[in-house]
Structure formats: structure tokens, C-alpha cells
N, C-alpha and C positions, 0 to 999 in steps of 0.2 A: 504494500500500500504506500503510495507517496503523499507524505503530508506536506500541504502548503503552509509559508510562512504566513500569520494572523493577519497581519496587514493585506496580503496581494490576496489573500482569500474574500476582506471586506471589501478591497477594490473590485473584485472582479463580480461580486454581485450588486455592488454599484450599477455596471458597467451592464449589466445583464438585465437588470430591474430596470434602470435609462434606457434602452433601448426594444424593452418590449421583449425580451427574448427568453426571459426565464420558464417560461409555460411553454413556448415553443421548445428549448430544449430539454426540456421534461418528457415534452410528448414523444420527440424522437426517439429519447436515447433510453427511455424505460420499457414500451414496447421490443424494439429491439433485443434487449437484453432477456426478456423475458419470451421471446419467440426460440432465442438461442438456447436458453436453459426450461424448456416444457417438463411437466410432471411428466416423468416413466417409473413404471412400476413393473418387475419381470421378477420369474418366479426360476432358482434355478435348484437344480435334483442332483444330489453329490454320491456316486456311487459308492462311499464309504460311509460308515456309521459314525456317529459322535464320539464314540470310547476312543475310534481310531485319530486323534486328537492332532495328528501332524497332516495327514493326507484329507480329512476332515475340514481342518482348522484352516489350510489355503481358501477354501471360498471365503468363510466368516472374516480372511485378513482384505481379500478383494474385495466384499461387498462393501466392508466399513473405510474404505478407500475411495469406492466409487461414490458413497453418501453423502462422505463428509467434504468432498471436492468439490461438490454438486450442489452444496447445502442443503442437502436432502430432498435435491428434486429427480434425481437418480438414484433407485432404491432397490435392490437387487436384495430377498426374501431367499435366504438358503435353505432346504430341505436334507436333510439325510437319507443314505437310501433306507428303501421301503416305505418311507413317507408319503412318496407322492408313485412312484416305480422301483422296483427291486433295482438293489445298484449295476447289475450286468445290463441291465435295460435302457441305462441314461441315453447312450447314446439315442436310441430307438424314439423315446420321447422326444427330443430333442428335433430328429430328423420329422416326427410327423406332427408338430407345435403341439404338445401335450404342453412342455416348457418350452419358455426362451431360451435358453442353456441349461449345459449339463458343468459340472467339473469331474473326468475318469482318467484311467488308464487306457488307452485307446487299444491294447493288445487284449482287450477284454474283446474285442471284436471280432479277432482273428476266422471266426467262425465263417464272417462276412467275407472277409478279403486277408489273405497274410498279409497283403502289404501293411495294412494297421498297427503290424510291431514295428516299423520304422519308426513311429511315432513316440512309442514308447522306448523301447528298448530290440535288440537281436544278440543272443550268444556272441561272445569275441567281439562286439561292438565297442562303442564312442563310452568315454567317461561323461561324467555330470558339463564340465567345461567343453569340453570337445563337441559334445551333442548340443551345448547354447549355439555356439560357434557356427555349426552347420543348420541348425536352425534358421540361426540370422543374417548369417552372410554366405551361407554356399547354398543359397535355393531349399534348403528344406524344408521349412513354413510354405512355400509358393509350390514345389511340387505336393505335397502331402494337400493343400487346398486345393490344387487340380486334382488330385483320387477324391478327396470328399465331396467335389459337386455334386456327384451323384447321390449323395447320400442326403444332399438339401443341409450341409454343415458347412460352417466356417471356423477354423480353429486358432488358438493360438497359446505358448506353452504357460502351463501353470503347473510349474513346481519339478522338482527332481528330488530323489531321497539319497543319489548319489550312487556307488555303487553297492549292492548287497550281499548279504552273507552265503557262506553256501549251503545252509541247512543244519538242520538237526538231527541225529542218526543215531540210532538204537545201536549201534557196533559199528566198527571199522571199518574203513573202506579202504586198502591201498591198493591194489589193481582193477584192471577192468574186470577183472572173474571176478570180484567181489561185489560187482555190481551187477550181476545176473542174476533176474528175476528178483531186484531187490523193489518193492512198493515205495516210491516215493508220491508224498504230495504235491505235483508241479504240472505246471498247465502250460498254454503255448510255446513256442519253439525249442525255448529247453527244456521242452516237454518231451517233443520229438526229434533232440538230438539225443536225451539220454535213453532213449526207447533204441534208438541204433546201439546203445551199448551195454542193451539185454536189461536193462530196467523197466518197470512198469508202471507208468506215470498215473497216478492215481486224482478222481477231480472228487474234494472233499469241501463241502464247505465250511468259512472259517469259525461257524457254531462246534462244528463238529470234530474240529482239526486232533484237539488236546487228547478228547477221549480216542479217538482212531490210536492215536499214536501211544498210549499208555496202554489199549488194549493189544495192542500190535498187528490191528488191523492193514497199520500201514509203518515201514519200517525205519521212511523219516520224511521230514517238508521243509521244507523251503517257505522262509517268510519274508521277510525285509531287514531287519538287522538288529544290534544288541536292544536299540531303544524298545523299539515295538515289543519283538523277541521275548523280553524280558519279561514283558507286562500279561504274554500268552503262557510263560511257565514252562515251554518244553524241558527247560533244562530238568526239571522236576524229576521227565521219563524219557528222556533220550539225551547221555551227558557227553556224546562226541557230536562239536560243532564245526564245522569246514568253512575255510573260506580260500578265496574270496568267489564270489558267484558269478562265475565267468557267463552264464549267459543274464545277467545283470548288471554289466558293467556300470550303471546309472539308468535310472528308471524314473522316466519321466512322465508327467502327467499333462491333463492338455485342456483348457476349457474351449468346448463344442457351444458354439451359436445358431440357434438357426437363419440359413442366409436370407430368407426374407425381412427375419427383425432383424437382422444386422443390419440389411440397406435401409432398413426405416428408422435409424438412427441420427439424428443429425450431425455433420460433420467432428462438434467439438467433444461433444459425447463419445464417438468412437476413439477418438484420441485419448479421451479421458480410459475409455476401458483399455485399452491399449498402455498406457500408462500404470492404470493400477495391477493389470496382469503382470506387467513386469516388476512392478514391486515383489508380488504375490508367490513370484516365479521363486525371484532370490533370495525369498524370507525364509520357504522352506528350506531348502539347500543349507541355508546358514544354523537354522534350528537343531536339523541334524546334525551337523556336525560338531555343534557345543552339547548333543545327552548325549550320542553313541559312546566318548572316550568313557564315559561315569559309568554308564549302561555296561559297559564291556568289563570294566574293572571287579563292579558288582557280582556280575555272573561269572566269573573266572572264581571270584572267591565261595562262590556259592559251591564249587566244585564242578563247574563246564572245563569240559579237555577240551582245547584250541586245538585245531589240527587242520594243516593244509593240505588241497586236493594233493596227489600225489602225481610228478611230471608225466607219467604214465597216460594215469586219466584224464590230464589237459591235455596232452598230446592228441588223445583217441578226439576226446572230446573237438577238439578243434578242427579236425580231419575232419569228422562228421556233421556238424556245421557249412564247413565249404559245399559238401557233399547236398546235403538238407540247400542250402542255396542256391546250388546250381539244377537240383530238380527242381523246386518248386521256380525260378527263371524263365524255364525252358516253354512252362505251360500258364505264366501270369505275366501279361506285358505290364502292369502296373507296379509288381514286387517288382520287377527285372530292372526299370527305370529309376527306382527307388532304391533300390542295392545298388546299382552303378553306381551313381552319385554319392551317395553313403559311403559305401567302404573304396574307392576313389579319395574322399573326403581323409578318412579313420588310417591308411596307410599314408599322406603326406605328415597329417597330423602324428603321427608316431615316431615321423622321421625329426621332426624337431621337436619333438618330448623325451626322444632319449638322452638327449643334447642338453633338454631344460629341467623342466620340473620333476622329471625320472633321478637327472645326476643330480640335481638337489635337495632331493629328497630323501636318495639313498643317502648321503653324509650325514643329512640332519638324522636320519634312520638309527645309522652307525653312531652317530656321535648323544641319542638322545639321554642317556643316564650319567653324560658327562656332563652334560651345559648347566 
């Protein structure tokens, strides 16, 4: 706000009152402003539940962003799922104006189209940085809104939890035999990259996850990492944890608009949503990354064994991947255009990260109980 000095402020409605002009510029310059800022009200459906307080809590930061910029004349109503649609559904509401938006994980889709795990995540993929990066400046946002026209969606990213863990496991795993006919809880692609390597990817929902796995219905899952992790108890009944989750490398989320209310937006409005998604994006990222070191600490002492994939099982794992890539390519020209570009992007981007943040990370790694 610029405040005028007290004097040129009385001069100037001098100046405005002497020549008749005070009510004229009232009448312009109030309408105006109030054509630009109209009441909107839109209701948006979050595929995740309240408890889940990070992946949740991104819309409740975006809505109260878009309110208070708006002075409450842009007012964005979040839902949890099943409030308004089961949260696998957002998207679907969304595309047929049940809502105006949704906030998901768009590989919840994959049902629809695989290319939809671009969006979020692909085994051996981009980190949390890497994948803003190609978001915003290598066409990823612009191709991924060319696949969703069809879908009557326009998207743009909300939130990453980073990269994730690699699960929870009733016993050990160091070879690929060890993972024959083992039941894990995991759903798309490293669902069916570890199904190449004799595993049985089990679809469990997350009411039901704790008990499966304490009864040994299923022999481990896969969640998001220490913070969440923690709050679900596995360690309770399955005490070897792996990481890191290579087909998680960061896992992003995405808020879905429907593209007719997107275009009935007036211009500053969209800027403004555009704006607050990007806050919305970096807050999560940053949350995580200030519980997991606490989170991790905690469950180590509770009695979780850390344990890494072993180079075996990356190995396989990665081969079958490329593998899982180049079949599904051959018969989806939408994945195909979207993996080019991607992992195009994920191999220059490696090449100056072993050079940057890799070699400075290992020293700070090596040096950390010195400093």
C-alpha cells in the first residue's frame, strides 16, 4: 500500500472536489474493481482423508491463500474424500462438474491411461527438484494438459512428499529369489515392475492395510515414508524397512480443474490460483522434510531395522522398468510422448547432479557426525 504524504493527500481532494470529479472517479474506479474481483464460490474433493494431515492439508494451505488474496471473494470449500466422492474418484468428479476441482495423485488413474504416472511419479524416475524442473521449464505441465483434454481437466502441480520409502517387510529380502511370490501392498507401475520379479502386488485399502499385514495376509507395503509410516504403526508387525523407493523417487500431486470453470475464471483470478498452487506446491515438500528426520529417529528407536534394497534387486528392478517402458510405448502414443520427454529430461538432469548436489551431499553425508 503506498501512503500519501497528509498535505498532497488534502491537496489533491481539493483538487478533485474543485473540479467536479470526485463522484466521477468513484464511479469508475469502484465498479471496475469490483467486476475484476466477483464472488466465486467452488467446491473442491481431496482424495485423501483429514488424518492424512500433509497430503490433506495442501488444499486447506491453497484455499486459505486463494481467500485471503481475494478478501474472501474467492473461496475455495475443501472436502475430504468420501465426503463428496471416494478419493480414487476425484479425478472423475472433476472431469464430469460434480466439482470444480479435485486435489490427487494422478497415478491413481492409471486404470484410465498409464500415461497418468508421469504426473505423479515412474520407477527410476525424477526427484522432488528434478520433476518441478521439468514441470516448468521442459514442457511437462503443457504436455501432460495436452493428455488431459480429453479428460475435460486442466492441471497444475500441488505438492510433492519427495522421494519415498521402500516399504515395510515381515522378513528379508536380499535377492531377487527372495522376492518370489512375496504379497506386497503396491499399486501402479511398481506394481508391475515388481510383479516381473515374481512378487504379487496386492490392492489393499489403506483401512485395511495394518490388519493384512499383522495377519500376514500380505507380506509387506509400501507407504510414503517415516512421517506418515509412523502414524500407521507397521513397525508394530513388520520390523525390516527398505529404502529408498526407487519406483518413488518423489511423488507428486496435482490439482485437477475442470476446463470449462477454469476458462470462466477471470484473468486475475487465475493468476491468483496459479500463485497460490505454487505456494501450496513448496509448502508440502518443505513440511516433509522438517518431520521425516524426527519420524525416522523415533522408529529406529522403537526397534525398525533400516535396510537397503540390495544392488541385486535394483539392478533387476531397473532392467524391468526399461522393459515395462518400452512395452507399454510401443502400444500408447500418449505414454511414448511423455516418457521421451521425461526420461530425455531425468538422464541430462543426472548428468549435472552427479557433479552437484550428489558430490555435495555425499561429503556433507560422510562428514555428518563430524560438523
Amino acid at each position: 500500500m503506498i501512503v500519501e504524504p497528509r498535505g498532497a493527500v488534502m491537496k489533491r481532494r481539493q483538487f478533485l472536489n474543485g473540479v467536479g470529479l470526485g463522484l466521477a472517479a468513484k464511479s469508475v474506479a469502484v465498479p471496475a474493481i469490483a467486476q475484476s474481483m466477483p464472488q466465486v464460490k467452488w467446491r473442491l474433493t481431496s482424495s485423501f482423508p483429514k488424518s492424512a494431515d500433509m497430503t490433506y492439508g495442501v488444499s486447506e494451505v491453497f484455499a486459505k491463500h486463494i481467500a485471503e488474496a481475494s478478501d474472501n471473494k474467492f473461496q475455495i470449500q475443501v472436502f475430504e474424500a468420501d465426503a463428496i466422492v471416494p478419493g480414487f474418484q476425484a479425478a472423475d468428479a472433476v472431469q464430469n462438474g460434480t466439482v470444480e476441482m479435485c486435489h490427487t495423485a494422478p497415478y491413481y488413474y492409471l486404470g484410465k491411461d498409464p500415461a497418468f504416472a508421469f504426473a505423479t511419479c515412474v520407477p527410476f524416475g525424477l526427484n522432488a527438484r528434478q520433476m518441478k524442473a521439468w514441470f516448468y521449464y521442459n514442457g511437462g505441465m503443457d504436455l501432460l494438459n495436452d493428455f488431459y483434454k480429453k479428460y475435460n481437466i486442466f492441471a497444475m502441480p500441488g505438492g510433492n512428499t519427495g522421494t519415498q520409502m521402500g516399504g515395510w517387510f515381515r522378513k528379508e529380502v536380499k535377492t531377487v529369489a527372495d522376492l518370489n511370490g512375496l504379497k506386497i501392498r503396491i499399486g501402479g507401475l511398481g506394481g508391475e515392475v515388481l510383479q516381473k520379479l515374481g512378487c504379487v502386488p496386492q490392492q489393499v485399502s489403506g483401512g485395511d492395510v495394518y490388519q493384512a499385514l499383522e495377519k500376514g495376509a500380505i507380506d509387506a507395503v509400501e507407504w510414503v515414508g517415516p512421517y506418515d509410516d509412523e502414524k500407521m504403526g507397521f513397525y508394530k508387525v513388520a520390523p525390516f524397512y527398505y529404502y529408498p523407493g526407487w519406483w518413488e523417487g518423489s511423488t507428486a500431486l496435482q490439482f485437477y480443474i475442470n476446463t470449462d470453470k477454469w476458462a470462466s475464471l477471470p484473468k486475475n483470478y487465475q493468476s491468483l490460483f496459479q500463485t497460490a498452487a505454487g505456494y501450496a506446491n513448496a509448502d508440502m515438500l518443505a513440511k516433509y522434510d522438517t518431520q521425516n528426520p524426527p519420524a525416522i529417529k523415533r522408529l529406529v528407536r522403537a526397534g525398525t531395522q533400516l535396510r537397503p534394497f540390495s544392488q541385486e534387486i535394483v539392478d533387476a528392478a531397473y532392467k524391468a522398468a526399461t522393459e515395462l517402458y518400452a512395452e507399454i510405448s510401443a502400444k500408447n502414443a500418449h505414454f511414448k510422448k511423455l516418457h521421451d520427454n521425461y526420461m530425455a529430461f531425468r538422464n541430462e538432469e543426472y548428468l549435472w547432479w552427479q557433479i552437484s548436489d550428489f558430490a555435495f551431499d555425499s561429503i556433507m553425508i560422510r562428514n555428518r557426525t563430524r560438523i
